[in-house]
C-alpha positions, 0 to 999 in steps of 0.5 A, spaced: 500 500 500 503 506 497 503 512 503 498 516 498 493 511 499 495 510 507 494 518 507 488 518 504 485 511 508 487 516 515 484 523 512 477 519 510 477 516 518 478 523 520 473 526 515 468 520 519 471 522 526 468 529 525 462 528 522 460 523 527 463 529 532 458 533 529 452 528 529 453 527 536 454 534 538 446 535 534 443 532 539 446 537 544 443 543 548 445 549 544 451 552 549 453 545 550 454 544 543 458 550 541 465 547 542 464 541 538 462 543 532 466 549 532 472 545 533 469 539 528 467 543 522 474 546 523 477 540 522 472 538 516 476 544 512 482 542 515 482 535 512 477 536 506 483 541 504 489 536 507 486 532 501 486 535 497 493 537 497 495 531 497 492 529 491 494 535 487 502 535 488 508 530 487 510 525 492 517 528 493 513 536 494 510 532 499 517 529 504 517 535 509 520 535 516 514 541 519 518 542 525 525 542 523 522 547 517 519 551 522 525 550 528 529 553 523 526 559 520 524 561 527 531 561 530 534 563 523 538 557 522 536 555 515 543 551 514 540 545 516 534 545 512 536 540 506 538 542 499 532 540 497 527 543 501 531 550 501 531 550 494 523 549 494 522 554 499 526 559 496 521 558 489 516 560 493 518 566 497 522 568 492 529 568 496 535 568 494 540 564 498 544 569 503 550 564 505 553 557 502 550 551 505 551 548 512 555 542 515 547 539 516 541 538 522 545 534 527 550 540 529 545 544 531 540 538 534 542 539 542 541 546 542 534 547 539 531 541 542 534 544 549 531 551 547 524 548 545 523 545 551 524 551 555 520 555 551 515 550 553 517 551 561 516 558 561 509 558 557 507 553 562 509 556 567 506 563 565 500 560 565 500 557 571 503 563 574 499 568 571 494 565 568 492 564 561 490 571 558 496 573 560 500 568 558 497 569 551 499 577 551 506 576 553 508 570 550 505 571 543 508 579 544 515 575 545 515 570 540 513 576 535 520 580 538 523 574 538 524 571 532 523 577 528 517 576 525 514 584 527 517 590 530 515 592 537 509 597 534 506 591 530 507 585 535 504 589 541 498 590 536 498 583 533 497 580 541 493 585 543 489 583 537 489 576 539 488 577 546 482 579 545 479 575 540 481 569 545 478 573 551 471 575 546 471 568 544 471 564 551 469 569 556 463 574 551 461 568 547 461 562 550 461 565 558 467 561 560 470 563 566 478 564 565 480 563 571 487 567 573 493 565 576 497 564 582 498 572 582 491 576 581 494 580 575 487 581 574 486 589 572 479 590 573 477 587 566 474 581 566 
């Protein structure tokens, strides 16, 4: 069995998951079925959309590490992407490339594992601490910065943005109680 077909056979089990989600959330109470069908109908359009993709390209288009792609352009190491896949990249941003070609993945494998982990230790740690509003806020704003993807102006604006979708979305819309951290950083707001 080729992995197209398998591909296929998995997105066809999942298209059934979230229909059968859907199905299940119909018999729900209108605030009770919210979530789920929120959550199931963006997961139809993902997978209908993952199908697609995947009937349309090439098998070699196809043969991407996500997170070492990803890793790599957030910490700006793009020696360790492979030939192939930096050629592709550059065919659709349109980049040439700024350096010769690096010694490979493996060199720089430790530290990035290292620093993915941390990352993770602080956002954990900031909602525990300061809870989840602010955690999004604050983290969201230092990830932009970061990794460089907006100025200050504009990070501060697109997490700010964010924050509040999120706040709306579960406290306005849902009436979800976001509960606060450890420390009560609550301005008054919500």
């Amino acid at each position: 069995m080729s992995r197209r077909v398998q591909e296929n056979i998995a997105s066809a089990l999942l298209l059934l998951l979230f229909i059968g989600i859907l199905w299940i959330a119909s018999g729900y109470g209108p605030r009770a079925r919210m979530v789920p069908t929120i959550i199931a109908w963006m997961g139809l359009g993902l997978t209908i959309g993952q199908i697609i993709l995947f009937n349309t390209r090439g098998g070699a288009a196809m043969k991407v590490d996500l997170l070492e792609v990803i890793s790599a352009r957030a910490t700006g190491d793009d020696e360790s992407i492979s030939e192939d896949l930096r050629h592709d990249i550059e065919s659709v941003t349109g980049n040439a490339p700024e350096e010769p070609e690096g010694t490979g993945f493996f060199e720089h494998r430790g530290t990035r594992e290292i620093f993915a982990i941390g990352v993770v230790g602080v956002a954990m740690a900031m909602f525990f601490i300061i809870g989840p509003i602010w955690t999004m806020l604050f983290y969201t704003f230092g990830y932009f910065v970061i990794s460089r993807h907006y100025n200050l102006w504009q990070a501060a604006a697109f997490s700010l943005t964010f924050t509040i979708l999120v706040y709306a979305l579960f406290y306005v819309w849902l009436r979800v109680d976001i509960e606060v951290g450890l420390l009560n950083l609550n301005p008054g707001l919500w």
